[in-house]
C-alpha positions as CSV (number, residue, x, y, z in Angstrom):
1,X,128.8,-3.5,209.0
2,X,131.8,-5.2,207.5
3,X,129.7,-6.0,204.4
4,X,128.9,-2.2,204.0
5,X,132.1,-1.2,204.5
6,X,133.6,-4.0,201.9
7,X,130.8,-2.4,200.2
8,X,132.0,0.6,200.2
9,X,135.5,-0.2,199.8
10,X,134.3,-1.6,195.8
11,X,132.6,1.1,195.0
12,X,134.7,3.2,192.6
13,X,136.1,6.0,193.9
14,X,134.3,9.0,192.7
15,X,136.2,11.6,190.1
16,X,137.6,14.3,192.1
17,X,135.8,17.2,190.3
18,X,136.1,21.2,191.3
19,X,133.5,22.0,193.2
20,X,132.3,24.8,191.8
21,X,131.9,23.1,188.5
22,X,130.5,19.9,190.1
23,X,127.1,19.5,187.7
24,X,123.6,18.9,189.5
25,X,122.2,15.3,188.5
26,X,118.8,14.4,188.9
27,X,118.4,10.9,189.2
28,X,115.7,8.8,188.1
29,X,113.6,6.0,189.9
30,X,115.4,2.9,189.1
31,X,112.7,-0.3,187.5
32,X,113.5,-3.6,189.8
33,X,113.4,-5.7,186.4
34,X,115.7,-7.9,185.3
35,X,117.0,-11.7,185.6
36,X,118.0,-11.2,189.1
37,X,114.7,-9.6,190.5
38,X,112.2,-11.5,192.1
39,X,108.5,-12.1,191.2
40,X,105.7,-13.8,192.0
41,X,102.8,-13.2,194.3
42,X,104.9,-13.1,197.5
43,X,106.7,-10.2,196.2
44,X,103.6,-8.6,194.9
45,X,103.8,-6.0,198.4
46,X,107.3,-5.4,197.8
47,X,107.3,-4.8,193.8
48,X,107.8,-0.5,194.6
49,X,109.8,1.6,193.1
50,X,113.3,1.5,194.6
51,X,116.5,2.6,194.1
52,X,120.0,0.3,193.7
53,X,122.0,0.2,196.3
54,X,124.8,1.8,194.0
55,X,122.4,4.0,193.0
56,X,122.0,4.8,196.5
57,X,125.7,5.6,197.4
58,X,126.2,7.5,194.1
59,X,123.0,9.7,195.3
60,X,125.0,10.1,199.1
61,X,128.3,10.9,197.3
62,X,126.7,13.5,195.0
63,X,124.7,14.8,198.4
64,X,128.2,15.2,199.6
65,X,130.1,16.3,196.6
66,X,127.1,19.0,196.8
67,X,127.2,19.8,200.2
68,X,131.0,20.6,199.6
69,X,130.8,22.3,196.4
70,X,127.9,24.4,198.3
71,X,130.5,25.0,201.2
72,X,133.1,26.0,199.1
73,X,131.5,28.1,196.7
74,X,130.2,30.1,199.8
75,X,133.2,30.2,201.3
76,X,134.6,31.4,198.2
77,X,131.9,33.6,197.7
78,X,132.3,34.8,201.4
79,X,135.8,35.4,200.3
80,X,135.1,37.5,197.2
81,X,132.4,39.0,199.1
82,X,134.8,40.3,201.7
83,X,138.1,41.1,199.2
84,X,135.3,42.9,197.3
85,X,134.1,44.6,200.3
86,X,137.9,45.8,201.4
87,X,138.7,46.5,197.2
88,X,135.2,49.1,197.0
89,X,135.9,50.5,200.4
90,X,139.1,51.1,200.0
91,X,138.6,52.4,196.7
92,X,135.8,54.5,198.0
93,X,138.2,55.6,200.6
94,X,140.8,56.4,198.0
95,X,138.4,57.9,195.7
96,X,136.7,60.1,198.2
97,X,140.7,61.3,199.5
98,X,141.4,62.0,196.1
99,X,138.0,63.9,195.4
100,X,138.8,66.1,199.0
101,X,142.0,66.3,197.7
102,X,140.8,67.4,194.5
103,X,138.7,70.0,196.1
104,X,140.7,71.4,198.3
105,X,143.2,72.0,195.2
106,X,140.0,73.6,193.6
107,X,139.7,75.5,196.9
108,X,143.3,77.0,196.6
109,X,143.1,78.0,193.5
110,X,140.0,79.7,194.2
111,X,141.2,81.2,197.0
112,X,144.7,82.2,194.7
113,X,142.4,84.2,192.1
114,X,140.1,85.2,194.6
115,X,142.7,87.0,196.7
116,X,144.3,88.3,193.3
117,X,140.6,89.9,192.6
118,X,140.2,91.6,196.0
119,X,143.8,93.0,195.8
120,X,142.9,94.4,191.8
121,X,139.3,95.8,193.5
122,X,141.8,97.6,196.6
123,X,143.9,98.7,193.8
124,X,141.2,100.0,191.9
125,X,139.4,101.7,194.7
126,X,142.8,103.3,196.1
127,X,143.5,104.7,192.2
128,X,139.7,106.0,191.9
129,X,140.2,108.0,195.1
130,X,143.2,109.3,193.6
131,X,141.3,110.1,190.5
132,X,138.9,111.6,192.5
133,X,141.3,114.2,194.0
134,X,143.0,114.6,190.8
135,X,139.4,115.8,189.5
136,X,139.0,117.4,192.6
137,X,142.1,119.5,191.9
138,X,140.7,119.9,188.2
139,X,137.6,121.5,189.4
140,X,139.2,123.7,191.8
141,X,141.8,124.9,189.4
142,X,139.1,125.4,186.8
143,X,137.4,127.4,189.4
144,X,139.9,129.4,190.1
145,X,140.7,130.3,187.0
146,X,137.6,132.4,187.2
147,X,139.2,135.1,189.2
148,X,142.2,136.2,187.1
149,X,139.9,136.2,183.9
150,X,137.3,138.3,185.6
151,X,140.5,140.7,186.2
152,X,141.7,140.5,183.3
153,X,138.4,141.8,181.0
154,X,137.7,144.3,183.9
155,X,141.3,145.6,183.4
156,X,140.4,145.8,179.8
157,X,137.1,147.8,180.2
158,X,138.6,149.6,182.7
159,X,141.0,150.4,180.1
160,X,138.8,151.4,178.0
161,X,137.5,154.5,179.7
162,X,140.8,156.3,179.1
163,X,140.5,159.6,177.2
164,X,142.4,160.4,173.9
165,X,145.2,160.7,173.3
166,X,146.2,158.0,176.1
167,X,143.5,155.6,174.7
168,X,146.3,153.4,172.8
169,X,146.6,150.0,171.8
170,X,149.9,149.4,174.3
171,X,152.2,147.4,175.9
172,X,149.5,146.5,178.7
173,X,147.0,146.0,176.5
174,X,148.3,143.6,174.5
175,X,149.9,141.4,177.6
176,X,146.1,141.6,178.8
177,X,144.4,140.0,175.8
178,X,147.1,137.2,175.6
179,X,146.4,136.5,179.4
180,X,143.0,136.6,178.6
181,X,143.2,134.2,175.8
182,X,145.4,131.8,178.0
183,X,143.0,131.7,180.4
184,X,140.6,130.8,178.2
185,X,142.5,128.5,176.1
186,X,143.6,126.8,180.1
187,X,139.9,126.6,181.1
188,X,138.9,124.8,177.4
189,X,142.1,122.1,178.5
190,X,140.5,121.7,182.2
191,X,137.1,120.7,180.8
192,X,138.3,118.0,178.3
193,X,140.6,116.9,181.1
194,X,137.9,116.7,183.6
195,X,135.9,114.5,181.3
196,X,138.1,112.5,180.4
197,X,139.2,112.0,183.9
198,X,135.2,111.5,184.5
199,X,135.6,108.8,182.1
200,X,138.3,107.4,183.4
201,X,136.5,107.0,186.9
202,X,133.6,105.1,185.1
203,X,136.1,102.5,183.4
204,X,137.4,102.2,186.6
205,X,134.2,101.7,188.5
206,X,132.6,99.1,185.8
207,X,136.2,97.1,186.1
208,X,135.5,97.0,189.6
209,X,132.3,96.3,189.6
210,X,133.1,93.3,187.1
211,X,136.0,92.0,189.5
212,X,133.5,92.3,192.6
213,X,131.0,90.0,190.5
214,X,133.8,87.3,189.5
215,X,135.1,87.8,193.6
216,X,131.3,87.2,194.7
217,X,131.1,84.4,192.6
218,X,134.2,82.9,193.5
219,X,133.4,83.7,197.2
220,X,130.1,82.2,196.9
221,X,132.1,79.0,195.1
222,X,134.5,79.0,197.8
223,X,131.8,78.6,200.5
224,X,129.9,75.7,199.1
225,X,133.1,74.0,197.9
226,X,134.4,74.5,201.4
227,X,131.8,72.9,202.5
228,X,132.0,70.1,200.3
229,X,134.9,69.5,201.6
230,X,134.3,68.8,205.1
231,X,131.4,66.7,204.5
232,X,132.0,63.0,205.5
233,X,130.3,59.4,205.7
234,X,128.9,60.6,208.5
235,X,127.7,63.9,208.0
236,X,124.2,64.5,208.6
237,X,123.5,66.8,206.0
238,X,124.3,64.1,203.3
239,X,121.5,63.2,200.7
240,X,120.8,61.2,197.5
241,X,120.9,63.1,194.5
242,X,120.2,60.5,191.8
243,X,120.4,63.3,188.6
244,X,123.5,65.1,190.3
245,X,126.3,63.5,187.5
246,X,124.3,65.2,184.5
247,X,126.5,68.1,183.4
248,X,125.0,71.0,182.9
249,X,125.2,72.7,179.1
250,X,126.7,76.5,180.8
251,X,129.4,74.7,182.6
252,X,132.7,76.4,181.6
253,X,135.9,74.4,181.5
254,X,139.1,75.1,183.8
255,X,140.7,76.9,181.2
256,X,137.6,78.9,180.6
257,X,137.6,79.8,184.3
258,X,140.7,80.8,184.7
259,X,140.9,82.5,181.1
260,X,137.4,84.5,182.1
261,X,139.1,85.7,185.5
262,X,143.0,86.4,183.9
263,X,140.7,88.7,181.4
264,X,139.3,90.8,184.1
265,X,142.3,91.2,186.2
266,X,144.3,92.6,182.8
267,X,141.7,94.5,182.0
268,X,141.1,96.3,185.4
269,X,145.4,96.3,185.6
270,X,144.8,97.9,182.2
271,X,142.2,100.9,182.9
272,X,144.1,101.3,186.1
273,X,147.4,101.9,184.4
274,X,145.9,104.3,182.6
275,X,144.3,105.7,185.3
276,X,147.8,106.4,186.9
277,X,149.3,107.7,183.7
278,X,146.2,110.2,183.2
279,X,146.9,111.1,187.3
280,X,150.6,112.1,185.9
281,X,149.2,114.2,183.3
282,X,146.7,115.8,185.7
283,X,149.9,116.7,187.8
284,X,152.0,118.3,184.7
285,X,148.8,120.0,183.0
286,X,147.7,121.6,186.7
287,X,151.7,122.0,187.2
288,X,152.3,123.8,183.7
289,X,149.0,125.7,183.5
290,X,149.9,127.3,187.0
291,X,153.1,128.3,185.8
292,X,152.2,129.9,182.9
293,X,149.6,132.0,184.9
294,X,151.7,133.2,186.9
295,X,154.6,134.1,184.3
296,X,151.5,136.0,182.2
297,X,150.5,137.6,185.4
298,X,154.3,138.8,186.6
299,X,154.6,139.8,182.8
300,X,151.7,141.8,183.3
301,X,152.2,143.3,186.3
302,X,155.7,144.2,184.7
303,X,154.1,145.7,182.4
304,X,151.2,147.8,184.6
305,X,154.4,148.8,186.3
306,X,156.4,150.3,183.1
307,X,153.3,151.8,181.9
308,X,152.7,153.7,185.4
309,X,156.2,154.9,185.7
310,X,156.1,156.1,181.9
311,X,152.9,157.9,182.9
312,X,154.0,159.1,186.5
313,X,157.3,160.6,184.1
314,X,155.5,162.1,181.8
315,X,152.8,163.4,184.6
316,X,156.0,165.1,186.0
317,X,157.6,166.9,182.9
318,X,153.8,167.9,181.7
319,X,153.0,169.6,185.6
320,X,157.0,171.3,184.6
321,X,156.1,172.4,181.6
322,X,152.5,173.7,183.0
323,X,154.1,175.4,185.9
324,X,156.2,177.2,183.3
325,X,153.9,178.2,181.2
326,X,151.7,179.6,184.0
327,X,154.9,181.6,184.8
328,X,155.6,182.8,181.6
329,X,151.7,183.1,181.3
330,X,152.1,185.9,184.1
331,X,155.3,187.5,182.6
332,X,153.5,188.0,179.4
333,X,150.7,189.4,180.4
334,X,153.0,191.4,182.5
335,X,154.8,192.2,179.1
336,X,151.1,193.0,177.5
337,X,150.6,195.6,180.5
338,X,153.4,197.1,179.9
339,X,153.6,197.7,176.2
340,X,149.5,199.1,176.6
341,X,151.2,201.2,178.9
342,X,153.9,202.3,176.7
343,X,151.5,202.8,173.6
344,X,149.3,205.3,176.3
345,X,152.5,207.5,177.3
346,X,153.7,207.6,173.8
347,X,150.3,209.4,173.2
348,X,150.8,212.5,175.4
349,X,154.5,213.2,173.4
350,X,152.5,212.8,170.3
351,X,149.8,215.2,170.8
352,X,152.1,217.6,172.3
353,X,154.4,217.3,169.3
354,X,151.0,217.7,166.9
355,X,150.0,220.8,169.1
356,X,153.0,222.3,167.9
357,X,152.8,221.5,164.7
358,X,149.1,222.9,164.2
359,X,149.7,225.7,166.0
360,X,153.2,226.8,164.3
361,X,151.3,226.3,161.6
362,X,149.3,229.1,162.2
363,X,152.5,231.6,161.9
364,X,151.4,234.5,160.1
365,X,153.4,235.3,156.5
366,X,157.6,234.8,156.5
367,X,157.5,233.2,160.1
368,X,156.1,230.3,158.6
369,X,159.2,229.4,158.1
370,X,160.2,226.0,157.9
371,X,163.0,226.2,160.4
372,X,165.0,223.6,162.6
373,X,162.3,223.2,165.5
374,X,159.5,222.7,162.3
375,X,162.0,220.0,160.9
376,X,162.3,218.5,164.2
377,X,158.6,218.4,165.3
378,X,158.0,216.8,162.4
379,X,161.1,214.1,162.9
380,X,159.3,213.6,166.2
381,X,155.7,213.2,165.2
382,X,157.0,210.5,162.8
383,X,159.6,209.2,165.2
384,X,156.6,208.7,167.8
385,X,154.4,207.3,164.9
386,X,156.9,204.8,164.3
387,X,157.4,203.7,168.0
388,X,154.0,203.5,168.4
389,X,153.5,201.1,165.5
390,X,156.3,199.3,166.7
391,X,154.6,198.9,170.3
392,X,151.1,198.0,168.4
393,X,152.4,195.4,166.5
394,X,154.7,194.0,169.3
395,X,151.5,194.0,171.4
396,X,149.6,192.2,169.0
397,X,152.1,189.4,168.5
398,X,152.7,189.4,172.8
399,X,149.4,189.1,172.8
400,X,148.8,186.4,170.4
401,X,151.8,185.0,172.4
402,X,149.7,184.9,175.3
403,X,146.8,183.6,173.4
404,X,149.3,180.4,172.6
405,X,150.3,180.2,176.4
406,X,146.9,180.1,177.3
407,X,145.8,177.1,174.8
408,X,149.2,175.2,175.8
409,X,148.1,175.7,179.4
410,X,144.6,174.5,178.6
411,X,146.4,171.8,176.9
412,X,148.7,170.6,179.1
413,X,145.9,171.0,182.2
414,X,143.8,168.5,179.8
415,X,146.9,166.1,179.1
416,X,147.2,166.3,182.9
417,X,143.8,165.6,183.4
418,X,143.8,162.6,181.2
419,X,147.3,161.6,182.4
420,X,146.2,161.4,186.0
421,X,142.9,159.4,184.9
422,X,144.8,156.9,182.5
423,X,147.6,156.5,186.0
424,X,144.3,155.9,188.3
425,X,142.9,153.5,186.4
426,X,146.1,151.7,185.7
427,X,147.7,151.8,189.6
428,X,144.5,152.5,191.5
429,X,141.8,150.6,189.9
430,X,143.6,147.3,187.6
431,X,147.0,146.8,189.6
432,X,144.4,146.8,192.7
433,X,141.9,144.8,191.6
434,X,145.3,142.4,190.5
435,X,145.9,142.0,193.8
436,X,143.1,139.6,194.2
437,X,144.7,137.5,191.8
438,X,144.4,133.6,192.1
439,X,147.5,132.0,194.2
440,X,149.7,129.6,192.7
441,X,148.8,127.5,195.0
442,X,144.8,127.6,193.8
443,X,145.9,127.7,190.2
444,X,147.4,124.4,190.9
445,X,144.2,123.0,192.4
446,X,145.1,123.0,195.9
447,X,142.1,124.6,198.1
């Protein structure tokens, strides 16, 4: 035992190498040959293959340089293998946090432009009903437009079927073709307005209909990233996706995204800015057409009310002069009676003064003598011949008189006549039918 150790204790002491770079060594079978071996025939059994005794502590220090190197590049191994472990895991831990983190960013700004698309498609929906009732109001003002043109061409015609002279081009007449006009030239402006309002309800509608795709898509995003964001290591519903990294070519970018949604909203902010401005014009077209009816219509009216007071006044003074002229009608022919009358006694004198006359004439020899009572039937008969021309020719002119009186009575009876139809037709038939007139209220487009 002392011999091995003292042995051992000559040996050289081994070269402290690292054992991780300690170099396998395969050792060889050593030859017993030399000048210190033994032969012969007694050794013959014992001539094997051996190994040298330093041979044999070199092989037992490299088993336990190996055996240590082994150890320690396990433990260091074991080490790594753990420090490894606790670096991936707690990267994967970190990387995962960041990657929720990352998506629940993603979430909130989904969520941002989300809610900003849902408040444009409220915004839009509110200012289409508003359109709507704007072209609402349109419609019904268009509609009741219908009325005070219908009055006005059957005032017109109506018009029309007064007699001469009263058939004039007049004050009236002219107020109801520039009503009529306005009307029509109002009804042409309601139409363009009401398409373009229709228009503006389509733009509106296909803006909406654009924001409700890029809200369903963002909802539909917003659920599957919401649930990528709850899944965990432990979730059930976890799977290998080997081919799940490979972008795909329609992919947009961030700024893509967000520029494809801010393009939307100021479109849809666009059309429905315009849709509130076009709302405004609706208000000032229905508010400016409505007054302008109504001013034509008062200016009208005003004017079916001169026109029937000019008419009632010269009714009056025509039934005066009428109501005279049947008087003086009666007084004439009165006057006519009378002169006949005086022509027929102016006869009797006549022939009595002629009787006279003949028979003096008859007076036989000197007492046809042309004496004062000759000279004075004579003076009569000439006297009475005179009167009585007098009286026929002032009965021919009183009765041509009353020949005038009677065509001025005829006249004015016609005049009268047409006068009282051209009144009806202005008082009792258009400022009547006027009273049916469209509100102010309708004109405006409220029902």
């Amino acid at each position: 035992m002392a011999q091995t150790d003292a042995l051992l204790t000559k040996q050289p002491a081994p070269q402290t190498v690292p054992a991780c770079e300690l170099p396998r060594k395969l050792y060889d079978v050593a030859r017993n040959t030399g000048a210190n071996t033994s032969s012969g025939l007694a050794t013959a059994g014992f001539r094997t293959a051996k190994y040298l005794v330093d041979e044999w502590f070199q092989n037992c220090y490299a088993r336990y340089h190996q055996a240590f190197a082994d150890r320690d590049q396990s433990e260091r191994q074991r080490h790594e293998s753990q420090q490894l472990a606790a670096e991936t895991e707690a990267l994967a831990r970190c990387t995962q946090e960041d990657s929720t983190r990352r998506v629940g960013e993603r979430l909130q700004d989904t969520h941002c432009w989300k809610s900003e698309l849902q408040r444009q498609v409220d915004e839009l929906v509110a200012e289409t009903d508003l359109l709507l009732a704007q072209k609402q109001r349109l419609q019904c003002a268009l509609d009741a437009t219908a009325a005070p043109f219908s009055i006005a061409t059957d005032n017109l015609q109506c018009r029309e079927r007064r007699q001469h002279p009263d058939l004039v081009r007049d004050h009236v007449e002219m107020e109801l073709l520039q009503e009529a006009e306005l009307i029509r030239n109002i009804q042409e402006l309601l139409k363009r307005t009401i398409m373009q309002a229709v228009n503006q309800i389509r733009l509106n509608r296909g803006h909406k209909e654009t924001c409700e795709m890029d809200w369903s898509d963002k909802v539909e995003a917003y659920a599957i990233d919401e649930t990528c964001a709850g899944y965990h290591n432990q979730s059930a519903q976890v799977r290998v996706y080997p081919h799940s990294t490979r972008l795909q070519e329609s992919a947009s970018t961030p700024e893509t995204w967000a520029k494809f949604t801010q393009e939307n909203l100021h479109r849809a902010e666009r059309e429905r800015l315009a849709s509130v401005n076009l709302r405004e014009l609706i208000d000032c077209i229905l508010r400016d057409t409505a007054e302008d009816l109504r001013l034509q219509r008062d200016a009208v009216n005003l004017a079916f009310e001169r026109r029937c007071e000019e008419l009632e006044d010269t009714l009056h003074k025509l039934e005066q002069h009428l109501h005279k002229t049947l008087r003086e009608i009666a007084d004439q022919e009165r006057n006519v009676a009378a002169l006949k009358q005086a022509i027929t006694d102016k006869e009797a004198p006549l022939k009595v003064a002629q009787t006279r006359l003949y028979q003096r004439s008859h007076r036989p020899n000197v007492e046809l003598c042309r004496d004062n009572a000759q000279f004075r039937l004579v003076s009569e008969v000439e006297e009475l011949n005179l009167s009585l021309a007098a009286l026929r020719e002032k009965l021919l002119e009183a009765e041509q008189s009353l020949r005038n009186l009677e065509d001025t009575r005829m006249s004015l009876e016609k005049d009268i006549a047409v006068k009282t139809n051209s009144l009806f037709i202005d008082r009792q038939k258009c400022m009547a039918h006027r009273t049916r007139y469209s509100s102010v209220l309708q004109l405006a487009g409220y029902q």
